[in-house]
N, C-alpha and C positions, 0 to 999 in steps of 0.2 A: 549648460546645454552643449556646450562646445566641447566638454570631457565625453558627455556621452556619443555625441556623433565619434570625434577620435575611435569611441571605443568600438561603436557597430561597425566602422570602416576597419578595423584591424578586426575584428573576428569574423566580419563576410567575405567570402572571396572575391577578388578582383572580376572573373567572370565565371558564371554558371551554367552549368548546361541547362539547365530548368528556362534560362533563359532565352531571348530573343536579343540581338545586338543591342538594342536600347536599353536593355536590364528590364523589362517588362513581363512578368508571368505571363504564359500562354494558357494554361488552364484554368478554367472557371469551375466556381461549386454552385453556382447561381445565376441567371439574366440578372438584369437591370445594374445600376451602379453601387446599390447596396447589397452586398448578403446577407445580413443578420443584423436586427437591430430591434432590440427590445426582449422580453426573453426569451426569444427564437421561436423554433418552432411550437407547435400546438402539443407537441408531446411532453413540455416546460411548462410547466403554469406555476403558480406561487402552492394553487391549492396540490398538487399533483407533489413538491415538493415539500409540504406540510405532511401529504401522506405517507413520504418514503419514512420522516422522522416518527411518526407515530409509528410505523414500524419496528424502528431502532429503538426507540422507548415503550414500545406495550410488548413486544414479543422475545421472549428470555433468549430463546435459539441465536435471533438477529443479534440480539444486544452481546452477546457472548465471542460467537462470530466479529463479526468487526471489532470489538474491541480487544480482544487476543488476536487478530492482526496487522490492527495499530500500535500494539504495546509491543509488539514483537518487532513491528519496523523501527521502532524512532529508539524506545528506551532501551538500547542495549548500548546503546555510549558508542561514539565514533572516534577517528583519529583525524589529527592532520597533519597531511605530509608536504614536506619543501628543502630543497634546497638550501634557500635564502631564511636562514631563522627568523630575521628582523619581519620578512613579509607572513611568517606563520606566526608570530608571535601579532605582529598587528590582527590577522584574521582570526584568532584566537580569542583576543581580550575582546574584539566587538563582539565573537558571540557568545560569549560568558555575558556582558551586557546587555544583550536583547534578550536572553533565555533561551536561547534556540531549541533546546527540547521541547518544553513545553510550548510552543508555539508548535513545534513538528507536530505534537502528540496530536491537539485540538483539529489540525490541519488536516491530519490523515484519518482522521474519523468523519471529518468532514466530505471529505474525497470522497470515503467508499460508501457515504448515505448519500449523498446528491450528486457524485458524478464531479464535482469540483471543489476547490477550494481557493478563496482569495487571499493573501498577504498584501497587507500595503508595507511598503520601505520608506519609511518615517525619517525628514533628514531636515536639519537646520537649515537656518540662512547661508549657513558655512558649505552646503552642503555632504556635511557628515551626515552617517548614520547613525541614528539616537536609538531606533526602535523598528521592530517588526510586528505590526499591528495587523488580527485575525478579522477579518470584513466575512458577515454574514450572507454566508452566498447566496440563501433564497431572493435577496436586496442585488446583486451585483446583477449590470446588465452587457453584454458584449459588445462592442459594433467593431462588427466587421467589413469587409467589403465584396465585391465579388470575386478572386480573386482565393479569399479564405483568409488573408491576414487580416489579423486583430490591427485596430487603427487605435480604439481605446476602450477604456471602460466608465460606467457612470453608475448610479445605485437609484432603485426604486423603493420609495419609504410611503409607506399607506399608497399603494398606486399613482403617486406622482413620481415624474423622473426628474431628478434633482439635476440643476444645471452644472454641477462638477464636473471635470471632465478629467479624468487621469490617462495619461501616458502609458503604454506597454509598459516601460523602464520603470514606471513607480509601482506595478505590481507583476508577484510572483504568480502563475494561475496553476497550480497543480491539479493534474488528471491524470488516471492510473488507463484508465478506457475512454479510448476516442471515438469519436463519429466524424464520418468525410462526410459528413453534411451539413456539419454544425461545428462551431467551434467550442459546446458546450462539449462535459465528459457523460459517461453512461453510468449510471448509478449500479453498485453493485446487489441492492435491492431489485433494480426493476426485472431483469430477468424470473427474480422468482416471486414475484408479486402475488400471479395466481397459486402459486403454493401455498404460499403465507395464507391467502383468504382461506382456502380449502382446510390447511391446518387448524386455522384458528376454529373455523365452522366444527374440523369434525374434534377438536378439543371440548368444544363444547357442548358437541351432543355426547360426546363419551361418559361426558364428568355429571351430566344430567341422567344418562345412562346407569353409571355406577351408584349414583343417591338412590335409581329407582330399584335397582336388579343387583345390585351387590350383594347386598345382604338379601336372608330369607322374610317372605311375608307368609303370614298366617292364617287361616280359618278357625272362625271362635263359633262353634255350635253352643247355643246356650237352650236348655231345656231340651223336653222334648214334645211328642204328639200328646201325650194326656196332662205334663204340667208346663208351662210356658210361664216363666219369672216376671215378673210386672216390669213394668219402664222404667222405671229409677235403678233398677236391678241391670238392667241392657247398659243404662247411659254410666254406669259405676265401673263396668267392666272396658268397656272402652276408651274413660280417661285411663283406665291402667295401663292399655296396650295401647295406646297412639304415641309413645316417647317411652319407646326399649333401648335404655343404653345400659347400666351396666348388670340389670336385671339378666340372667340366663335360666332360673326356673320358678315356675309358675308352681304354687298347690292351691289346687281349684277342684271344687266340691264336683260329684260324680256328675251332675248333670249339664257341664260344661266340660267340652272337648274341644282340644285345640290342634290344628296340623299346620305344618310348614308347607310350603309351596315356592315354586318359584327358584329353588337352591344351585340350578346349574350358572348363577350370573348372568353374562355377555359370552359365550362364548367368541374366540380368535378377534379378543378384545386389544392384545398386545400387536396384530395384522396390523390393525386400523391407526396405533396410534404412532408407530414406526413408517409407514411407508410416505407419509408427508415428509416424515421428521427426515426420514433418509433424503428425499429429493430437495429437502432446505438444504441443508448440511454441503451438497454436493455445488448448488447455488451459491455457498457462501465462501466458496474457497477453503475450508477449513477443516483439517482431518478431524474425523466422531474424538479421536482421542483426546486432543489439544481441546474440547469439551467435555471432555467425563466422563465422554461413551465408549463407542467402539469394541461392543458386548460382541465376542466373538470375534473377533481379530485375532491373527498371530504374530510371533514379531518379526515374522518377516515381512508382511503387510504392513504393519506399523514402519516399521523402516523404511520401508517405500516410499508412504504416504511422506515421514517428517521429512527426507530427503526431497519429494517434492513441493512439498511447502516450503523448505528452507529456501528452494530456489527461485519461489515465486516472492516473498521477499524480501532475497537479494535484488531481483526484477524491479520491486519498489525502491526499494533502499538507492539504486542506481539511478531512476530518474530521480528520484529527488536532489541526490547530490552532482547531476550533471545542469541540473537548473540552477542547484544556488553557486554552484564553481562559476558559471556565462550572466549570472545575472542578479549575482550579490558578490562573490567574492572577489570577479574582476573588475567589479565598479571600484572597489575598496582601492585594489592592487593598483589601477590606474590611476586614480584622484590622488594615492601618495608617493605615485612615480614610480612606479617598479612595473616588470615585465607581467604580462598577462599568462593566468594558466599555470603560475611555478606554484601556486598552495593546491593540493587535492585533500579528496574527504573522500574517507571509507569507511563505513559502518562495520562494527563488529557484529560476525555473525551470529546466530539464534540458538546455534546447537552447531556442534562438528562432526555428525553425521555425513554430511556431504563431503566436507575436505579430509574427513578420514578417510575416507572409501580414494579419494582421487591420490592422500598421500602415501597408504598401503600399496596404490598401483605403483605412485613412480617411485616408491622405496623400492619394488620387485623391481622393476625396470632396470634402476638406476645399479641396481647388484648387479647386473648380469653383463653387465660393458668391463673388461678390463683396462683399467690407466694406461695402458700405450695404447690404445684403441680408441681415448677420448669418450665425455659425455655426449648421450644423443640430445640434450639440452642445455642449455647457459642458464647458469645464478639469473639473468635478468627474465629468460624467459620461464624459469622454474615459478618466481617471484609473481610474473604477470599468470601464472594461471591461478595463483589463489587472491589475485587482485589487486598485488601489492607495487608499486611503481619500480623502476630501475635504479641501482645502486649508481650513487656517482661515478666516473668513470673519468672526468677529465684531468686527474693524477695521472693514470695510466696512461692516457692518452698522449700526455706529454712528455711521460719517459719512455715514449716508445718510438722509435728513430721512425722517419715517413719517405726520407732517402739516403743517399749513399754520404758516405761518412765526407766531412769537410775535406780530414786531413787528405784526399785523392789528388785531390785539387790541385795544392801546391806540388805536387810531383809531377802530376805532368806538365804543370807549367816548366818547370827544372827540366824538365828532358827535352823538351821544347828550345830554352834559353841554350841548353849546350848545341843544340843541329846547328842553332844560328850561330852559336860561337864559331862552330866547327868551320861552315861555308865560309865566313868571315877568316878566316884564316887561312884557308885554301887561295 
C-alpha cells in the first residue's frame, strides 16, 4: 500500500487548479454523497447489455466492423522504448508473461460492444505481477462518488452484488467514449441500434421478398370450355409444378397452356438493401472497404477514408498505451526502484498511408532549406511527429562547454598578483 501511495503522490501534482486549497474538487456530476453505484444509470442494465452482444454476434456488418478494428488496434505488435535497458527489459519479460496481446485483443472488442472493459492486475503475496485477468463487464459495477471519481469497483453475479471490493489500482478500466454523467463508456453499438433493427427488419422482408418474386410464377390453364380433364388429372399436374428447380421445359399436351407472370422481380431492390447498410457502416467506424465493399469508390476516397481510419486508431492505440504506461508499467518501474515514466510503448501502425503523406511533406520541406540556413526542425522534433521519443542527448550535453573556459581564471588572478606586487614595491 505504501508503494502505491509513493506512486499516486509522485504522479499528481502538488497543486491543481481544478482545485480548491484543501485539494477538494469543486465540481459535481451528481447531489447527494453518492454518484453512481450499481450499474448506473437506467440506460445500463444487464439486459440492455446482452443486447449490444447479440448484435455483435447475430449481425455480420457489426461483427466485421469491430472486429477489423480491434485486430487492427492491438495485433499489429508494439515497441518499447527507454533509456535504462535493465527497466525495459524488466517491462518487457512481464508482458511476454501475461500475454499482453491477447488480453488487449479480447479487451478492445469488449470496449467497442459495451462501452467498457475491465482488467484485473493479478499479483502475489510479494506483490509482483503474475497475470492480467479479463473480468466480464456486463458483471463489473462502478462506485463512484459525487464528485465523478471512481472510489472502486465490485461484480454482480446472478443479481447479487458480491462483497469484494477492489481498488482503482487493482483494475485497468478501458473506454474509448466517455459520458460526463457516468463513469461507464458509450457502446459503439448504441448509436446505431435503430439502424441495426431497421436493417435486420428490412433483411428480412427482402429475403422473403426475393423467395416470393424472384423467380417467375406461372398460369396452368388446363382444358378448356367443351372438355375439362377429371381431378386426378388437375392434382397430377400440380405435383409437377409446385417444386421447378432444375426443370426449364414443359411438353404438355394441346389442352394445357401455361404463361409466366410476375417476371419484373423487386424492382430498386439493391435501394433498399444498401441504404441501412450505408448508415451502419458509417455507425461503425469503419471504411465500406476494410469490409469488402466500397462498390464505387475511387482511390482517392479510399485514401482518405484508410488515412482517416488510420488515425482513429492511432486515437485507440494512445489511450491504451497511456493507461498501461500510469497504471501497469510504473507500478512495475517503482516496486523495482527505478524512475517513473523512463519505459514508453508505441504501437506500430496499420498501413503508412498517413506517415507517407506527412514524410513526402517534410522530405519537400526539408530540401528546400540550405545547410548554412539550418533545419526548420530538430532530429528530436522530426522524431516526435511520427511518435517516436527523443534521442539521448546527455553525451552532448556534457561535451558541450555551459561557461567560459577555466583556464581565464588563473590569468586574471596573475595580473591581479603583479598590481599588488607592483604597489608593494613602490
Amino acid at each position: 500500500m505504501g508503494i502505491f501511495t509513493s506512486l499516486r503522490n509522485r504522479l499528481l501534482p502538488s497543486r491543481s487548479i481544478y482545485l480548491d486549497g484543501e485539494g477538494k474538487y469543486k465540481t459535481i456530476i451528481a447531489t447527494g454523497k453518492q454518484g453512481s453505484k450499481g450499474m448506473g444509470s437506467s440506460d445500463r442494465s444487464e439486459s440492455q447489455l446482452k443486447k449490444y452482444w447479440n448484435y455483435y454476434e447475430g449481425e455480420n456488418t457489426v461483427f466485421a466492423a469491430i472486429n477489423t478494428t480491434a485486430w487492427n488496434t492491438v495485433m499489429v505488435g508494439y515497441n518499447l522504448t527507454s533509456d535504462n535497458d535493465n527497466a525495459k527489459k524488466l517491462i518487457s519479460d512481464t508482458l511476454s508473461n501475461i500475454n499482453l496481446d491477447l488480453v488487449l485483443l479480447d479487451n478492445v472488442i469488449f470496449t467497442l460492444v459495451y462501452g467498457d472493459s475491465f482488467i484485473e492486475i493479478v499479483k502475489n503475496s510479494k506483490g509482483e505481477v503474475t497475470d492480467l485477468k479479463t473480468v466480464d463487464p456486463t458483471t463489473v459495477v462502478i462506485n463512484s462518488n459525487e464528485y465523478g471519481v471512481v472510489e472502486s469497483y465490485q461484480q454482480k453475479i446472478q443479481g447479487q452484488l458480491q462483497n469484494t471490493i477492489l481498488k482503482p489500482e487493482d483494475i485497468i478500466h478501458i473506454k474509448f467514449f466517455t459520458n460526463p454523467t457516468s463513469p461507464y463508456g458509450i457502446s459503439l453499438i448504441k448509436p446505431s441500434q435503430d439502424t441495426i433493427d431497421r436493417k435486420i427488419d428490412t433483411d428480412d422482408a427482402l429475403a422473403n421478398a426475393i423467395m416470393r418474386h424472384g423467380t417467375s410464377k406461372y398460369v396452368v390453364t388446363v382444358g378448356n370450355e367443351e372438355e375439362i380433364p377429371p381431378p386426378d388429372v388437375f392434382n397430377e399436374i400440380k405435383r409437377e409444378l409446385e417444386d421447378i428447380t432444375e426443370t426449364n421445359e414443359f411438353i404438355v399436351p394441346g389442352l394445357i397452356d401455361i404463361k409466366a407472370i410476375d417476371e419484373r422481380g423487386i424492382p430498386g431492390v439493391e435501394e433498399y438493401s444498401s441504404m441501412f447498410q450505408t448508415q451502419l457502416v458509417i455507425g461503425m467506424l469503419c471504411p465500406e472497404e476494410a469490409l469488402g465493399l466500397g462498390k464505387g469508390s475511387t482511390e482517392s476516397t479510399a485514401t482518405v477514408k484508410q488515412i482517416m481510419y488510420e488515425r482513429m486508431i492511432r486515437a485507440f492505440q494512445l489511450r491504451i498505451t497511456k493507461q498501461l504506461q500510469s497504471e501497469l508499467f510504473n507500478y512495475l518501474l517503482e516496486k523495482n526502484g527505478f524512475d517513473l515514466n523512463i519505459v514508453t510503448m508505441r504501437f506500430n501502425s496499420v498501413t503508412d498511408a498517413d506517415e507517407a503523406v506527412k514524410a513526402k511533406w517534410l522530405g519537400n520541406l526539408l530540401r528546400g532549406y540550405r545547410p548554412e540556413e539550418g533545419k526548420p526542425f530538430t532530429k528530436d522534433e522530426v522524431r516526435a511527429m511520427f511518435g517516436y521519443g527523443p534521442i539521448e542527448t546527455k553525451k552532448e550535453e556534457e561535451e558541450t562547454p555551459t561557461s567560459e573556459p577555466q583556464e581565464n581564471v588563473p590569468e586574471e588572478d596573475e595580473e591581479e598578483n603583479e598590481e599588488d606586487e607592483g604597489e608593494e614595491s613602490t
